[in-house]
C-alpha positions as CSV (number, residue, x, y, z in Angstrom):
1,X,-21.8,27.8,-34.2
2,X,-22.8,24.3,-34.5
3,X,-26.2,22.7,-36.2
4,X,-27.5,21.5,-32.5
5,X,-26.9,24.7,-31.4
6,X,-28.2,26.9,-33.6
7,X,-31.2,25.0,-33.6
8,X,-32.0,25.1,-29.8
9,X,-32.0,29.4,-29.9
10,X,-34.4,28.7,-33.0
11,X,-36.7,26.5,-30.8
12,X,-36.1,29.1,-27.7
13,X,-38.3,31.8,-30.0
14,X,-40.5,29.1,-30.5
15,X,-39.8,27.9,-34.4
16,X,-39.7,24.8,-35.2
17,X,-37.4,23.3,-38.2
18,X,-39.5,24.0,-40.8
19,X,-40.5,27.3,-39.6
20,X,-36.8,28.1,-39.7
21,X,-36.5,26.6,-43.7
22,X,-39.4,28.0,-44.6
23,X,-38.6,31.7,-43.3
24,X,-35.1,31.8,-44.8
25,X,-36.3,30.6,-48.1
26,X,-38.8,33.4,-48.0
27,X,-36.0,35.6,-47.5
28,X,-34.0,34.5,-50.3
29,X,-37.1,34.6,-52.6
30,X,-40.5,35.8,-51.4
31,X,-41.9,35.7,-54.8
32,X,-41.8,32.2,-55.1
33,X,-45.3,29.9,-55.8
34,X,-46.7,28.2,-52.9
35,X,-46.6,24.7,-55.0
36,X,-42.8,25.4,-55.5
37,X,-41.8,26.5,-52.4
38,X,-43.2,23.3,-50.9
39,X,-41.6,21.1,-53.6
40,X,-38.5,22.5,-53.1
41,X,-38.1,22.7,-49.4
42,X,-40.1,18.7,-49.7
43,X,-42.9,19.6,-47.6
44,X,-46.5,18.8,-48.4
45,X,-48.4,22.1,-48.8
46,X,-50.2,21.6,-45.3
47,X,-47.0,21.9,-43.6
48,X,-45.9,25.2,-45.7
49,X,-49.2,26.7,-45.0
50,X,-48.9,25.3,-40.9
51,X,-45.6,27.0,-41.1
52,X,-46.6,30.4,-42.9
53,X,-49.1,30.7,-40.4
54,X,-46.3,30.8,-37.5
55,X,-44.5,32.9,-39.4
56,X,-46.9,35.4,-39.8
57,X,-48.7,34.9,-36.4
58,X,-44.6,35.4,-34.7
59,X,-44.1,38.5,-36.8
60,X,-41.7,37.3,-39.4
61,X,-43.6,37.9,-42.1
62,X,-46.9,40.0,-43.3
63,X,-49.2,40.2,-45.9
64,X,-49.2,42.8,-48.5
65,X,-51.2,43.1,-51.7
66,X,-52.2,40.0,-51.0
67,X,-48.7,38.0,-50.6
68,X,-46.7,37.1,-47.5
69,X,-43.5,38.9,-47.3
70,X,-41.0,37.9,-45.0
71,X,-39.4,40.7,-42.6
72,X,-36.6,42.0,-42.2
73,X,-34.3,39.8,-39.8
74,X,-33.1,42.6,-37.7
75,X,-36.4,43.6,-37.1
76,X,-38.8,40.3,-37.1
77,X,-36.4,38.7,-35.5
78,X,-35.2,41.5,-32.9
79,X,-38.7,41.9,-32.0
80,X,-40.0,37.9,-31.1
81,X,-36.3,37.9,-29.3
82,X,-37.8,40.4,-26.9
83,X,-41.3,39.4,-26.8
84,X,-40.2,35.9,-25.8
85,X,-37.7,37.3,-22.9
86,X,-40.6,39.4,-21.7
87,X,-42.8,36.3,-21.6
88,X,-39.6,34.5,-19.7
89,X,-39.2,37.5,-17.4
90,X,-42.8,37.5,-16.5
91,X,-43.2,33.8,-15.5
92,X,-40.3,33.8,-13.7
93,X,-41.4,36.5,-11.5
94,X,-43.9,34.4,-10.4
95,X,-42.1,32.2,-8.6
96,X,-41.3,35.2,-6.4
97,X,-44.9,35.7,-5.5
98,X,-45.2,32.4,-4.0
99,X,-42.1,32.6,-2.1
100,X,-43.6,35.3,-0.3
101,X,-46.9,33.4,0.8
102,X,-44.4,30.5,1.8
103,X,-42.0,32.6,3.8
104,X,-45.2,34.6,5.3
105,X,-46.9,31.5,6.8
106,X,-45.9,31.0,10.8
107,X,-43.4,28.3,11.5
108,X,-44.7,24.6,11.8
109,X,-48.2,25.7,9.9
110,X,-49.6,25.3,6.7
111,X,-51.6,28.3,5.3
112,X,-55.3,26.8,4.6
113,X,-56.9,27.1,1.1
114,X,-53.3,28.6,-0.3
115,X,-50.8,26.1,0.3
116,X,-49.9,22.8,2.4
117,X,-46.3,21.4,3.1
118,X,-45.8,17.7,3.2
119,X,-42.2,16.5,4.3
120,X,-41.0,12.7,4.0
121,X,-40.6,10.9,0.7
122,X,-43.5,8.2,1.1
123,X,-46.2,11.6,2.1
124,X,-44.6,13.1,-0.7
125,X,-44.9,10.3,-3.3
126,X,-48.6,9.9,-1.8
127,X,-49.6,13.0,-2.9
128,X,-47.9,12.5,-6.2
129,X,-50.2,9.5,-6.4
130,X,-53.4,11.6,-5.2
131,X,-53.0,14.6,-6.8
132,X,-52.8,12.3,-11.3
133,X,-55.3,10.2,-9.9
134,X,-57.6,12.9,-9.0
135,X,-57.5,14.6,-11.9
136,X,-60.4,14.8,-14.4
137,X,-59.8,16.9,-17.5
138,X,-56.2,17.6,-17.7
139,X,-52.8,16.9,-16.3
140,X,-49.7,19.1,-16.9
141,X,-46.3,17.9,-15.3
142,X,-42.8,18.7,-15.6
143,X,-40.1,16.1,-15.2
144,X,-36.6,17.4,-14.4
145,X,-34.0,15.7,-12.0
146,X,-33.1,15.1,-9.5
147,X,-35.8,12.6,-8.3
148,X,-37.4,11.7,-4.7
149,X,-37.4,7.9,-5.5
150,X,-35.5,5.7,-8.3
151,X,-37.6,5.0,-11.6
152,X,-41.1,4.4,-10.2
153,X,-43.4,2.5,-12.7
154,X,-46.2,2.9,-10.3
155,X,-46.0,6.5,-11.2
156,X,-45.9,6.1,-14.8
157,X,-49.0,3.5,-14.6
158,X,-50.8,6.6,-13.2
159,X,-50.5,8.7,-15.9
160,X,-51.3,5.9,-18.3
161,X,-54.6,5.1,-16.4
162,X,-55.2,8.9,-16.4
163,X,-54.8,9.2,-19.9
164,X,-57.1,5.9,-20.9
165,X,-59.5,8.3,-18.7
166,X,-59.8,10.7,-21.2
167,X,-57.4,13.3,-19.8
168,X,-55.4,16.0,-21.3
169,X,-51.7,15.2,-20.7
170,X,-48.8,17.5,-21.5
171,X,-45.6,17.0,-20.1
172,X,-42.3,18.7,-20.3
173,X,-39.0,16.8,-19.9
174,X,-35.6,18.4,-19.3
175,X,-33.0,17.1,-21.5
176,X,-30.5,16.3,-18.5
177,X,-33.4,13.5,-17.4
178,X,-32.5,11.5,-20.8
179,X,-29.7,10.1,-18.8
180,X,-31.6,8.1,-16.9
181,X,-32.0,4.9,-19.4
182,X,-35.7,4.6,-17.0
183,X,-37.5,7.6,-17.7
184,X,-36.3,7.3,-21.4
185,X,-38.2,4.3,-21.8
186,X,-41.4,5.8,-19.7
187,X,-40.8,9.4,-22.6
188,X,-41.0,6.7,-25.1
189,X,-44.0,4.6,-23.9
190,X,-46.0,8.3,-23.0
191,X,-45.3,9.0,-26.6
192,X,-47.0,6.0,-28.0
193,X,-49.9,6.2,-25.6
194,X,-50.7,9.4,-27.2
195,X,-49.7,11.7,-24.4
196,X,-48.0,15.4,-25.2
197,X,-44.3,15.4,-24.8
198,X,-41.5,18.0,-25.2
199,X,-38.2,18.5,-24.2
200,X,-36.6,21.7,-22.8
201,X,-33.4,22.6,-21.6
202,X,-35.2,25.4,-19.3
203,X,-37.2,22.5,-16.8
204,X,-35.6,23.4,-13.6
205,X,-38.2,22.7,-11.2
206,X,-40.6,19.7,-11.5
207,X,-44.2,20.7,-11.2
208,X,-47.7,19.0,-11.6
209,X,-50.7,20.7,-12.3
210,X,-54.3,19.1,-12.2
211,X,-57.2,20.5,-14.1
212,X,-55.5,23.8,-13.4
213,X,-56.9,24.4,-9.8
214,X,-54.5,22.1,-7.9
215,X,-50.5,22.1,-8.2
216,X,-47.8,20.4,-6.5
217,X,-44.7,21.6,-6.3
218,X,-41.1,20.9,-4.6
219,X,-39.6,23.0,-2.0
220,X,-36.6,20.2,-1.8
221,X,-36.1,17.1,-3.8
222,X,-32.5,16.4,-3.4
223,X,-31.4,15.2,-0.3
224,X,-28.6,17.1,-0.2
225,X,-31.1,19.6,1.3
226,X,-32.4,17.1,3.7
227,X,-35.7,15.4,3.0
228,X,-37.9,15.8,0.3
229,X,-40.7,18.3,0.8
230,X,-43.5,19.8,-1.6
231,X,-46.0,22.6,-1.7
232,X,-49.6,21.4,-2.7
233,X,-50.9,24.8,-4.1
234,X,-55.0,25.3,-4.1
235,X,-55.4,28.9,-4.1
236,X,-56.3,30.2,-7.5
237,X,-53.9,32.6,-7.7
238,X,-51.2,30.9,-7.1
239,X,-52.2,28.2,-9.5
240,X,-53.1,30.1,-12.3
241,X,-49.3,31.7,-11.9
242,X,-48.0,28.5,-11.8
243,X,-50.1,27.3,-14.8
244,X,-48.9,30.2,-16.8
245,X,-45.2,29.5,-16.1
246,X,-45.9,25.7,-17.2
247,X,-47.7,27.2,-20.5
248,X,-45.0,29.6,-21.8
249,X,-42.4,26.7,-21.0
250,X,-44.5,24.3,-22.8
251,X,-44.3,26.7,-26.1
252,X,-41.0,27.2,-26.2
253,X,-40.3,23.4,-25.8
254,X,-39.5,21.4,-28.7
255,X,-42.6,18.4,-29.7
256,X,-41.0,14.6,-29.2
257,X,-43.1,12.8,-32.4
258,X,-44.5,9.7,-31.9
259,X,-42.5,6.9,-33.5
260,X,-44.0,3.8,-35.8
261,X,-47.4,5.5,-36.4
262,X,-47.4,3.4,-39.5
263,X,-44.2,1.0,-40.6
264,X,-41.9,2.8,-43.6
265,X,-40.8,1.3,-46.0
266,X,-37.0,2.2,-47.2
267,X,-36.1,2.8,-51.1
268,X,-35.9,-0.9,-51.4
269,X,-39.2,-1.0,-49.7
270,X,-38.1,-2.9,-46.1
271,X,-39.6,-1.8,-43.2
272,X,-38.1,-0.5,-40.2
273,X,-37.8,-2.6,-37.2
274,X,-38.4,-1.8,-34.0
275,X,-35.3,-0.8,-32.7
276,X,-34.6,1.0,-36.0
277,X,-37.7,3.3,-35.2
278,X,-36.6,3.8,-31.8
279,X,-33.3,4.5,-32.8
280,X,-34.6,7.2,-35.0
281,X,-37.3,8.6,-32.6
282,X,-34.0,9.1,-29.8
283,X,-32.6,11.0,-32.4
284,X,-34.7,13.3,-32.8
285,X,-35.5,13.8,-29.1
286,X,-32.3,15.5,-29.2
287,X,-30.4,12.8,-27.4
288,X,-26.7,13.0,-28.0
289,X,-25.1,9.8,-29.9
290,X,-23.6,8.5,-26.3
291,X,-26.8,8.7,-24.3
292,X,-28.6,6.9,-27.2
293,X,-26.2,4.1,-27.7
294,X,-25.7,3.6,-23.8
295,X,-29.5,3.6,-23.9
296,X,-29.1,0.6,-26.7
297,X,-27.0,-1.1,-24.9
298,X,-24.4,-1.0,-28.2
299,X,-21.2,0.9,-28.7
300,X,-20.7,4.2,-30.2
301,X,-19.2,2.5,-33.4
302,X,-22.1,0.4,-33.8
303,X,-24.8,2.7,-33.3
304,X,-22.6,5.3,-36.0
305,X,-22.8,1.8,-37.7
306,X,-26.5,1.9,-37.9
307,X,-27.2,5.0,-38.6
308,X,-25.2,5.4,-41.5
309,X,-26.7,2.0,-42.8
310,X,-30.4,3.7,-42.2
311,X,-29.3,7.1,-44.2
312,X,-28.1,4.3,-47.2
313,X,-31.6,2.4,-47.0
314,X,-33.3,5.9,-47.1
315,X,-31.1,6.8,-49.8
316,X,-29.9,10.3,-47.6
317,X,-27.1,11.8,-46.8
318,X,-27.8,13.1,-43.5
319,X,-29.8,12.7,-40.1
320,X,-32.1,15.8,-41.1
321,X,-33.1,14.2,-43.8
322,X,-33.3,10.9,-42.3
323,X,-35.9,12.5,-40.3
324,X,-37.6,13.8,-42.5
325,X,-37.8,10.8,-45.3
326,X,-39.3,8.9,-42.4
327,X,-42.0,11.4,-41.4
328,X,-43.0,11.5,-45.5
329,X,-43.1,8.0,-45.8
330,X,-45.3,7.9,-41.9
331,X,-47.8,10.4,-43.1
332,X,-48.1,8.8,-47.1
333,X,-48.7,5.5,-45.7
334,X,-46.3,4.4,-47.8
């Protein structure tokens, strides 16, 4: 099994990397000094006590006499494997409920104060529009192919002006929407403006949620299945089912950093440029080495190129720890 893949079922039970490194070196020696531990794993003893904290709020490990032992794999790990299929299993039942108010309203009607249907790609982009602009305290969206209209930057200039209003933004991309060299850039740009992202492979239907009491949500975006049509959801209910499907999704997808928070500095003390630090920040998106140079506009030889020059500067010897020499030298300043 490969490193990519191995780490997408971690993230699925909602562990992050250092969750992962942390709990295995617990394993292999749970006696070990907090000051140690950190040292030798090169995380700063916030992030060992951020991760212990996971670990012990997910059931992998519990205190006893006063230390943190890690359990046992079979069990721990057993046991958050069912908990988080459960929690799968019970959003996705959901979406059955409000099938059944769709398919009990008469033909040609909308049911008032549960849900209205609005068919044609300009009504449907309109309410798009009215639905992020309306919102006041939070914003929740997922963004998953295939779309009503080509990359909009009217959209994405609503979402900024939402978020310079003070709102909440989370948003969930799926990883088949990195294709699009478009949204990329928008991912990017929502990154830097300080908005929540994360990527999923599990974002099959696009959804938008505002301050959890309105929701808009397709019935038929491709037009393969004629023209585009959404649900705009105001019954409670129904909103607060769909918010709790957008919540457990949210968990179990995996954080997209914000890139260039302050300019590091490699071993021989050179900062990165711009494209270097995007180049990095696509990487660890989870982008695969095509998309990202396609996205670059440069060949797969030249961007291996530049990668293996970066891991030289940074004095690494792989992308892990690319990553990670980068986030040291972001949160040091240095």
């Amino acid at each position: 099994m490969d490193v990519d893949h191995t780490r997408e079922l971690w993230r699925a039970l909602g562990l992050s990397e250092d969750d992962v490194r942390v709990y295995q070196d617990l394993l292999g020696d749970p006696q070990a000094a907090p000051d140690a531990r950190a040292h030798g794993l090169g995380l700063t003893p916030g992030a060992l006590d951020t991760a212990l904290s996971r670990l012990e709020a997910l059931g992998l490990a519990a205190r006893r006499d006063g230390a943190l032992l890690p359990a046992r794999p079979s069990i721990g790990v057993t046991a958050l494997a069912a908990e988080r299929r459960a929690q799968l299993s019970r959003a996705e039942a959901l979406i059955g409920e409000l099938e059944q108010v769709f398919d009990a309203r008469p033909p040609g009607t909308a049911l008032p104060e549960v849900l209205t249907v609005v068919r044609g790609r300009a009504r449907v982009m309109e309410r798009v529009h009215e639905l992020v602009e309306s919102a006041r305290a939070s914003l929740d969206m997922i963004d998953t192919p295939p779309y009503v209209s080509g990359p909009n930057p009217d959209v994405h200039d609503s979402e900024t002006n939402a978020a310079g209003r003070g709102l909440a933004l989370r948003t969930i991309i799926d990883y088949s929407a990195l294709d699009n060299p478009r949204h990329v850039r928008d991912m990017l740009r929502s990154v830097s403006e300080g908005q929540q992202v994360r990527l999923s492979s599990r974002a099959r239907t696009k959804l938008v949620i505002a301050d959890r009491r309105r929701a808009l949500l397709p019935l038929a975006a491709d037009p393969a299945f004629g023209e585009p049509a959404v649900a705009v959801v105001s019954h409670p209910e129904l909103v607060g089912a769909l918010q709790s499907l957008f919540d457990v999704l949210f968990d179990l997808a995996s954080p997209l950093e914000p890139a260039g928070a302050a300019q590091p500095a490699s071993r021989h003390g050179t900062p990165l440029t711009g494209d270097e630090e995007q180049l990095i920040q696509l990487l660890s998106s989870g982008m695969n080495d095509t998309g990202i140079a396609r996205h670059l506009g440069i060949s797969d030889r030249t961007f291996r190129r530049r990668v293996s020059a970066l891991m030289n500067r940074f004095g690494v010897e792989s992308r892990f720890q690319l990553g990670r020499s980068v986030e040291r030298h972001m949160s040091s300043g240095e």
